[in-house]
KOLTOR-901013 format. One line per field, with one value per residue (C-alpha): residue number from 1; residue in three letters; x, z, y. Coordinates in steps of 0.5 Angstrom, whole numbers. Example, Ala and Ser with C-alpha at 12.3 -4.5 7.8 and 13.67 -1.06 7.14 Angstrom:
// residues 2
k c(1:2)
r c(Ala:Ser)
x c(25:27)
z c(16:14)
y c(-9:-2)
//
This chain:
// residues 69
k c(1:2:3:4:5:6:7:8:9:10:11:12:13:14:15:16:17:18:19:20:21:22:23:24:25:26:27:28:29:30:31:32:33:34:35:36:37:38:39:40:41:42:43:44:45:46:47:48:49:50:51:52:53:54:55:56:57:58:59:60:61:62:63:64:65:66:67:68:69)
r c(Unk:Unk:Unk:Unk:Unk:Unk:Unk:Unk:Unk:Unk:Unk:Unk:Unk:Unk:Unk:Unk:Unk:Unk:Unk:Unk:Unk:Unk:Unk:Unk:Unk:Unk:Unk:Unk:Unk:Unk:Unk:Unk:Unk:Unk:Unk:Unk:Unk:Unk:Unk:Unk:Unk:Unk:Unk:Unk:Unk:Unk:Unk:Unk:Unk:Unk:Unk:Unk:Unk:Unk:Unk:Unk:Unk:Unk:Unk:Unk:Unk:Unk:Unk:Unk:Unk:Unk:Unk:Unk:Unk)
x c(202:202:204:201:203:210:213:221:224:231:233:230:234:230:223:226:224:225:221:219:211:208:200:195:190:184:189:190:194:190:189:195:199:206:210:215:218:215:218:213:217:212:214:208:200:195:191:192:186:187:181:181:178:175:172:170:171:176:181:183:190:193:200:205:211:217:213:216:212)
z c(217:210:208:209:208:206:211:211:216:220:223:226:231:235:239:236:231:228:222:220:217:214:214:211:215:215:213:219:220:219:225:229:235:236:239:239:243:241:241:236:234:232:225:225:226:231:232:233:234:237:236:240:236:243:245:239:241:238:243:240:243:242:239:238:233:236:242:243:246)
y c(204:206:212:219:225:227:221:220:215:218:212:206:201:198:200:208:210:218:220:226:227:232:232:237:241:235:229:224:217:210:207:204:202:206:200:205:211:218:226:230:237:242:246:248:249:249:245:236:233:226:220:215:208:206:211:215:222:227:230:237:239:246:246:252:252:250:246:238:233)
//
């Protein structure tokens, strides 16, 4: 994946990966398998909208600050 945003890697071991991201309201992440296991912390913002490459919709998911998924 190539660099988006404010990208910092915390550790890496294995399929684990903590890294911090930051994206801009309307900035997304190229298109991309993630072969490893995900926690998202919410620092801020409201909105995530996920499209999926198949099916070519957009979902919007609701986020609130604080909030882990």
């Amino acid at each position: 994946m190539s660099p988006i945003g404010d990208q910092q890697v915390l550790h890496r071991r294995g399929n684990i990966l903590v890294r911090r991201q930051r994206l801009a309201p309307g900035e997304a992440t190229p298109w991309h398998r993630d072969p490893f296991h995900r926690v998202t912390v919410v620092l801020s913002g409201d909105l995530f909208n996920i499209e999926f490459h198949d099916a070519g919709e957009t979902l919007p998911w609701k986020v609130t600050v604080g909030e882990l998924d």
